[in-house]
C-alpha positions in Angstrom: -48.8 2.7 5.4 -46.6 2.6 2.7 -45.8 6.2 2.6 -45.0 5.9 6.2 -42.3 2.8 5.1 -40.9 5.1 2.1 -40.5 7.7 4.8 -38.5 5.1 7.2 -36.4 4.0 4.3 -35.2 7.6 3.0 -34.8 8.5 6.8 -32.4 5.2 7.0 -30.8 6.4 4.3 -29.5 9.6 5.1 -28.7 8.4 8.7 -26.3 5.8 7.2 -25.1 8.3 5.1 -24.2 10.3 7.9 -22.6 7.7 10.3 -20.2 7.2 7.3 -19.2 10.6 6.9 -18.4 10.6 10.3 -15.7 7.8 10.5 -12.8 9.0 11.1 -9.7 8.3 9.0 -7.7 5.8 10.1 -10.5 4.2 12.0 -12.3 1.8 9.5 -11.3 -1.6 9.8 -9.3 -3.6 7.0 -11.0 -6.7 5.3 -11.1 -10.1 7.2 -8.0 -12.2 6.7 -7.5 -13.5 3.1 -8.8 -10.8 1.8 -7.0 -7.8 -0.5 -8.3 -5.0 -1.3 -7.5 -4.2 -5.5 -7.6 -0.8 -6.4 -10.9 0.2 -7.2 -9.7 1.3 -10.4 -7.9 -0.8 -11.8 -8.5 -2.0 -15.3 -8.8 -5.9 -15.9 -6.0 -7.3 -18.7 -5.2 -10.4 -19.6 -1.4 -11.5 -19.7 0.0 -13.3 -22.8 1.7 -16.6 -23.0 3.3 -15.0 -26.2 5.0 -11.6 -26.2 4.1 -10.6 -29.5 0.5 -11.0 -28.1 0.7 -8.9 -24.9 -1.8 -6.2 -24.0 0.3 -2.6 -22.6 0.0 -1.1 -20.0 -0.6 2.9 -19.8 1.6 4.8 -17.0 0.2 5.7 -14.2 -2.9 3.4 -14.8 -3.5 0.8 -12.2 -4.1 -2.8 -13.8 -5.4 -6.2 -12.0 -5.2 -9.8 -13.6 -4.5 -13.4 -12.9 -1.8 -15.8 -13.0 -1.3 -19.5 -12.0 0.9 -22.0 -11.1 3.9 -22.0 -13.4 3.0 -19.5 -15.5 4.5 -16.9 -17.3 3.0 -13.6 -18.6 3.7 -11.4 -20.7 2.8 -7.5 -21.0 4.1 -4.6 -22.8 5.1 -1.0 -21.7 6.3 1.6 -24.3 9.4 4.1 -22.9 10.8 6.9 -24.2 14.8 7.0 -23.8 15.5 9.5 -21.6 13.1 8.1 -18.0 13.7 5.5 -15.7 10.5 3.5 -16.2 9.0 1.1 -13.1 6.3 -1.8 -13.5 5.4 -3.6 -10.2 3.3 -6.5 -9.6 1.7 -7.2 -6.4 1.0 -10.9 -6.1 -2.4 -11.6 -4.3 -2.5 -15.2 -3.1 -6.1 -16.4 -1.7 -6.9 -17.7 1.5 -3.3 -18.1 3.6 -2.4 -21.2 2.9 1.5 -23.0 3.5 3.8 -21.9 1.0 6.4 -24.1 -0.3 10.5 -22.7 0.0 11.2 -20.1 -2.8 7.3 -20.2 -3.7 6.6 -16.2 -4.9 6.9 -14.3 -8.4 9.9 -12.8 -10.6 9.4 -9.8 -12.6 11.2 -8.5 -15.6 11.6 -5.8 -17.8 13.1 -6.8 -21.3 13.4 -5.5 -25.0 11.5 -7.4 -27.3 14.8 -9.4 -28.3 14.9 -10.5 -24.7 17.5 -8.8 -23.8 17.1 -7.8 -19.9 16.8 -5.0 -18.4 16.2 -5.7 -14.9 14.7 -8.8 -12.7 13.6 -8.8 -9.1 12.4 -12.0 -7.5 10.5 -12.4 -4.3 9.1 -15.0 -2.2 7.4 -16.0 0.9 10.7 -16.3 2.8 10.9 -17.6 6.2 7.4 -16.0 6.7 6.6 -19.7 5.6 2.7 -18.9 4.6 1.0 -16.9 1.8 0.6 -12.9 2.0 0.1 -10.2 -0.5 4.3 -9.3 -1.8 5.5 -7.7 -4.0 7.9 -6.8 -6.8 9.1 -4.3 -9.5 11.6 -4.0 -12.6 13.1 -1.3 -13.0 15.1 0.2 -16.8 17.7 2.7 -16.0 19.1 5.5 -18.4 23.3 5.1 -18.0 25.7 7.3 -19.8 27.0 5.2 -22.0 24.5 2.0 -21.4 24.7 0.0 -24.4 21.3 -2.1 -23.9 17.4 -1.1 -22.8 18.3 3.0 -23.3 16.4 3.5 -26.6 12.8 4.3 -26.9 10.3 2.1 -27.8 8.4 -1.3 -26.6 9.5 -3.5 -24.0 8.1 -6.3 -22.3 6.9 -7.0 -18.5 7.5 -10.5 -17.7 6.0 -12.3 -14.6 6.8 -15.8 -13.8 5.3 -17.3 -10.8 6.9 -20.3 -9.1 4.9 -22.6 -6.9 6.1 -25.5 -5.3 3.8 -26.1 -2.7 1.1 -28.8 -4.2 -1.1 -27.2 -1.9 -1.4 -24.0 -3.7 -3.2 -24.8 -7.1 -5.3 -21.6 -7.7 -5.1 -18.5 -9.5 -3.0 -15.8 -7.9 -4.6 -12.3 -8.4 -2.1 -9.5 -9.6 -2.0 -5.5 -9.9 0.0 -4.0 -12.0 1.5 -0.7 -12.2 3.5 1.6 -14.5 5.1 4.7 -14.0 8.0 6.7 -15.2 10.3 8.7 -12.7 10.5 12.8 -13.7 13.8 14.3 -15.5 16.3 15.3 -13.1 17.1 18.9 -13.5 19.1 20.3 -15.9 22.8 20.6 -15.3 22.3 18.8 -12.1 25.3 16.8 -11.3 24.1 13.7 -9.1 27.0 10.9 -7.8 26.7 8.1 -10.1 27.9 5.5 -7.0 26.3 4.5 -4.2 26.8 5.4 -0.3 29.9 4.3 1.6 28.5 4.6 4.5 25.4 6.7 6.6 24.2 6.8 10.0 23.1 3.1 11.1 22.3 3.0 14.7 18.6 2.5 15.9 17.2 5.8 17.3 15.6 6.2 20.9 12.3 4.4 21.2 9.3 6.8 21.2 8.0 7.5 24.8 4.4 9.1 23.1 1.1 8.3 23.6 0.4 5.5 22.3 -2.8 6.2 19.5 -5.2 4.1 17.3 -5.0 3.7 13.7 -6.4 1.0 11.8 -4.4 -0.3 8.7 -6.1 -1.0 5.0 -6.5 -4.1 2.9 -4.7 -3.4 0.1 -2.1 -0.7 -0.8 -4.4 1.7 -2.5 -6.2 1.5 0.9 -3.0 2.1 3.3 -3.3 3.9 6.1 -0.9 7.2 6.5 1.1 7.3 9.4 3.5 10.0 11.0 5.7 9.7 13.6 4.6 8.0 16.2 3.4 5.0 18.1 0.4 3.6 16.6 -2.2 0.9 18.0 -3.7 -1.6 15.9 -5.1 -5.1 16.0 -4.7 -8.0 13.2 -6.1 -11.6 13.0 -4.5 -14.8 11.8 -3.7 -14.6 8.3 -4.3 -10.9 7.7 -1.9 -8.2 6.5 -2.7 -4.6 7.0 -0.9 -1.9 4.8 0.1 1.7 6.2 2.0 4.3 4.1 4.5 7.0 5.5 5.8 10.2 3.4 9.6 9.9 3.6 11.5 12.8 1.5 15.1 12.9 0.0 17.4 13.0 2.5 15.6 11.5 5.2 15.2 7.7 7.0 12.9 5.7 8.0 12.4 2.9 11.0 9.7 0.9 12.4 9.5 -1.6 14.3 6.0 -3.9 15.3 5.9 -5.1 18.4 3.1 -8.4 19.0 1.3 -8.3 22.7 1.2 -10.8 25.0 -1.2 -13.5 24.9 -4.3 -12.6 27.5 -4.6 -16.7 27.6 -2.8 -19.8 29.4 -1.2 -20.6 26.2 2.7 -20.4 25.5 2.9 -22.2 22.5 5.8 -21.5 19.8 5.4 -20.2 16.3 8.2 -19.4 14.5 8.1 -16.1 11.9 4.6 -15.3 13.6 4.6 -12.2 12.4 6.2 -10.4 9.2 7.0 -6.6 8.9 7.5 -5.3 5.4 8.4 -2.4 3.9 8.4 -1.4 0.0 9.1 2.0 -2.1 7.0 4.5 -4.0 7.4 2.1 -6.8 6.2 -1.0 -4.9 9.6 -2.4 -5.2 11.0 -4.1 -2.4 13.4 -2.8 -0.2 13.9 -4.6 3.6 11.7 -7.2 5.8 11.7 -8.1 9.3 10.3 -11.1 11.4 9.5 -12.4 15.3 8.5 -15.7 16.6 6.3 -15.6 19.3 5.7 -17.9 22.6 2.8 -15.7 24.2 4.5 -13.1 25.4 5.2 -9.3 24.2 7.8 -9.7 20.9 9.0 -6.7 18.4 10.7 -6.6 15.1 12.3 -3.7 13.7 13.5 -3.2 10.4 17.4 -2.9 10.0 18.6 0.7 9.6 18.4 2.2 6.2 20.4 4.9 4.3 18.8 8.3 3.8 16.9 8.6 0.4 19.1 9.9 -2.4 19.3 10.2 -6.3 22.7 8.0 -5.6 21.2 4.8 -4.1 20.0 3.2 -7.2 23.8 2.5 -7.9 24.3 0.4 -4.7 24.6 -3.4 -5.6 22.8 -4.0 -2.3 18.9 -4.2 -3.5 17.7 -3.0 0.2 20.0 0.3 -0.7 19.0 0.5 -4.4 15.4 0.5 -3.4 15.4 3.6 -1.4 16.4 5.7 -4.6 13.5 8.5 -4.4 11.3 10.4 -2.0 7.2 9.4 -1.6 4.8 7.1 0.0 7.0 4.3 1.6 4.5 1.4 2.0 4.6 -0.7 5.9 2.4 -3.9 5.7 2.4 -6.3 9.0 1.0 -10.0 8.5 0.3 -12.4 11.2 0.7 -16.3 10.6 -2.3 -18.2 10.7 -0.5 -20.7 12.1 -1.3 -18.7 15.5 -5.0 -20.0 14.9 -4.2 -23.1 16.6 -2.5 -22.1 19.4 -4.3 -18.8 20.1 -7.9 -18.6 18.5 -8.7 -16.6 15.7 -9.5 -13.4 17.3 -7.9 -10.6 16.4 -4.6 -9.6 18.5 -3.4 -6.1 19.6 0.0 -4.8 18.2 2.1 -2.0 18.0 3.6 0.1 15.2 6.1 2.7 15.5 7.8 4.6 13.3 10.0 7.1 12.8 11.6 9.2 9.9 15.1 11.1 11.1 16.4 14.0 9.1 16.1 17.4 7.5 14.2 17.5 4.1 16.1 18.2 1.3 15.2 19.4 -2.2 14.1 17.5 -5.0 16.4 16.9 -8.0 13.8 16.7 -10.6 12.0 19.4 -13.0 8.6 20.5 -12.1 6.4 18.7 -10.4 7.5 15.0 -9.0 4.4 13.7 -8.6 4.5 9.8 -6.6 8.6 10.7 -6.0 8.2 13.4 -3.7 6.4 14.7 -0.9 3.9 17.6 -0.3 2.5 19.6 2.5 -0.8 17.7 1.5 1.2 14.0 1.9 2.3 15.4 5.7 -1.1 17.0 6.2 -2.8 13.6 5.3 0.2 11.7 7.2 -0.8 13.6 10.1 -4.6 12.7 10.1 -4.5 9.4 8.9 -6.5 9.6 5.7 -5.3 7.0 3.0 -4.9 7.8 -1.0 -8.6 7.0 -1.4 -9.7 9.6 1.3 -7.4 12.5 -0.1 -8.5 12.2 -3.4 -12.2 12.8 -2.2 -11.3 15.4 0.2 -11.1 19.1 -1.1 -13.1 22.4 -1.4 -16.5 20.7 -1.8 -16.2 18.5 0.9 -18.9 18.9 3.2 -17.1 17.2 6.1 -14.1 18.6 7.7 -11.5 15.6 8.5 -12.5 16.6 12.4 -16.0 15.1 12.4 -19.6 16.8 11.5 -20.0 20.4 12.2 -23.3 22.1 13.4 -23.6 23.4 9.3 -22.9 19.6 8.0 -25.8 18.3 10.0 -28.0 20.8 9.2 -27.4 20.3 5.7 -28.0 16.6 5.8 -31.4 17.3 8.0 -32.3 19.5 5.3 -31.7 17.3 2.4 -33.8 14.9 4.7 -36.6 17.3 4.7 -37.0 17.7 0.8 -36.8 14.0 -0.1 -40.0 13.8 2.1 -41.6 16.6 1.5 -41.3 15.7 -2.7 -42.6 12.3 -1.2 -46.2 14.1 0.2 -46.4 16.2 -2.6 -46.7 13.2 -4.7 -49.0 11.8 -2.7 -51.6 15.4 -2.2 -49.6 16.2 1.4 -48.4 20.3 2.0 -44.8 21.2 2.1 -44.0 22.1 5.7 -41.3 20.9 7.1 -41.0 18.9 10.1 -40.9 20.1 13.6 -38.2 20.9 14.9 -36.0 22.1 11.7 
């Protein structure tokens, strides 16, 4: 009897095993509402209330910690004096709860004197509830800057300002570092921003309409080419997709809310909010509707083309779109439509679309996050997130198309020697089972 249970349980096994494998990317639902999902490797650190005290923060390295009401942290980066250097923070607020006007985080890069190199500030907005946002500070190498140019430690401030009473605990955060690649030698890049680029709203897609399910988090976003792309999203949940964007190119989306399948025409205003933020998980443009139970759409203003030259904009939305990558789209849904409309998930539609001839990048060797590869399109087209590229290669056994014949029979194998190393230990032969 109990061999015939161990049996069972290794048989259970491998069949769960295999229904996972054979999710499709794009497919697996995002957490329930209120819940982010942190990179799964990130480091824990703890910010300092004194900067001489602050823990740093390697490039590249993903980070997660806390912060409260009021507070103000403090971490430290070290930069050389010839990169711009980026450190985001995403701020994770628990369940959705209201959030009080100007309620969200500032972050800043500074020199240890406290001279400043950068701040960006960012808040809830007329969103009007909690959400996952985020931010970035940024240190730029000028010809001729006279402050934050030299080498050496700096610090990564993040103040978080609540003034909602309601919101008293601890706001998760991930942190990130990275350095942008050297622009090529001799490369002469316009050191001012656009005048002007092309700003009407292209023709709406007319294509089939196809399912994609968006992550949790960012490190869980779903990739997206163009397209229109069918999802569903509950009160108080935000879903995160990612689209490759290179130089020279722009994006638009818009997410369009269906109608109501109830009686029910109550209004919410801001019902729904559609964000977009840059490789660097700076912000650069938002968008909101207010809905009354019918179909309602938002679509994100036109943005320029991404170029080297951007950065020098003083308009923050045209600053932010300063390199090529992985341009993050989260949509959130109020849970303010709980009341009116239940708590069941509601359909919705995201399309997007990225205009424009590729152009070449204006770095030395490779550009790693600030550029785009045939493997970023490749996975744009099949919907596999970061997480799902990384495992994906050579010694994958399953093709992003579903199980093959060889897959299975692999699996059924691997079946067949946990069992029969099961009877040997118990005195039983080594045949397989019928039918292999």
């Amino acid at each position: 009897m109990k061999r015939q249970r161990n049996r069972g349980r290794v048989a259970a096994a491998v069949l769960a095993a295999m229904c996972a494998v054979a999710v499709l990317p794009g497919q697996a639902h995002a957490a329930g509402p209120g819940e982010y999902a942190f990179d799964p490797d990130a480091k824990k650190v703890q910010g300092a209330t004194a900067n001489v005290e602050a823990s740093e923060l390697d490039e590249g390295v993903p980070y997660r910690s806390t912060i409260r009401p009021g507070e103000k942290l403090y971490y430290r980066v070290t930069l050389d004096d010839v990169s711009d250097a980026y450190v985001s923070a995403v701020a994770v607020p628990g369940d959705s709860v209201p959030a009080g006007y100007g309620d969200g985080i500032n972050v800043s890069l500074r020199e240890t004197d406290d001279t400043q190199c950068s701040s960006v500030r960012v808040n809830f907005g007329s969103g009007q509830y909690t959400r996952p946002i985020a931010a970035y500070a940024f240190r730029s190498i000028k010809e001729g800057g006279s402050s934050c140019q030299e080498s050496g430690h700096y610090d990564v401030l993040v103040e978080r300002e609540s003034k909602s009473a309601a919101d008293t605990e601890a706001w998760g955060l991930e942190l990130r570092f990275l350095q942008e690649p050297r622009l090529k030698s001799g490369s002469a890049t316009p050191t001012d921003g656009p005048s002007s680029w092309p700003s009407a709203s292209p023709q709406p897609l007319t294509g089939k309409q196809q399912k994609r399910s968006g992550g949790a988090g960012y490190s869980e976003a779903t990739s997206l080419a163009n397209g229109r792309w069918q999802d569903t999203i509950a009160p108080g949940q935000t879903r995160f997709y990612r689209v490759p964007v290179d130089w020279g190119q722009q994006i638009y989306a818009t997410a369009g809310l269906s109608n109501s399948t109830g009686d029910k025409k109550e209004f919410v205003g801001n019902a729904l909010t559609l964000s977009l933020d840059n490789p660097a998980q700076g912000p650069v443009s938002d968008a909101t509707l207010s809905y009354s139970g019918g179909p309602a759409a938002a679509s994100l203003r036109p943005l320029p083309p991404v170029a080297h030259r951007n950065r020098y904009a003083p308009s923050n939305q045209v600053s932010a779109m300063r390199f090529a990558g992985w341009y993050y789209l989260s949509v959130s849904l109020s849970p303010k439509l709980k009341e009116s409309y239940g708590a069941e998930p509601m359909p919705f539609e995201l399309s997007v679309q990225v205009k424009g001839k590729a152009e070449s990048s204006p770095y030395e060797g490779d550009a790693g996050v600030f550029g785009v590869t045939d493997q970023d399109r490749d996975a744009a087209d099949q919907g596999k997130n970061a997480q799902e590229v990384a495992r994906s290669g050579p010694m994958t056994v399953v093709a992003a198309a579903g199980i093959g014949t060889g897959s299975v029979l692999v699996l059924g194998l691997g079946v067949w020697t946990l069992l029969a190393r099961r009877r040997a230990a118990a005195g039983g032969g080594h045949q397989p089972p019928q039918g292999w």
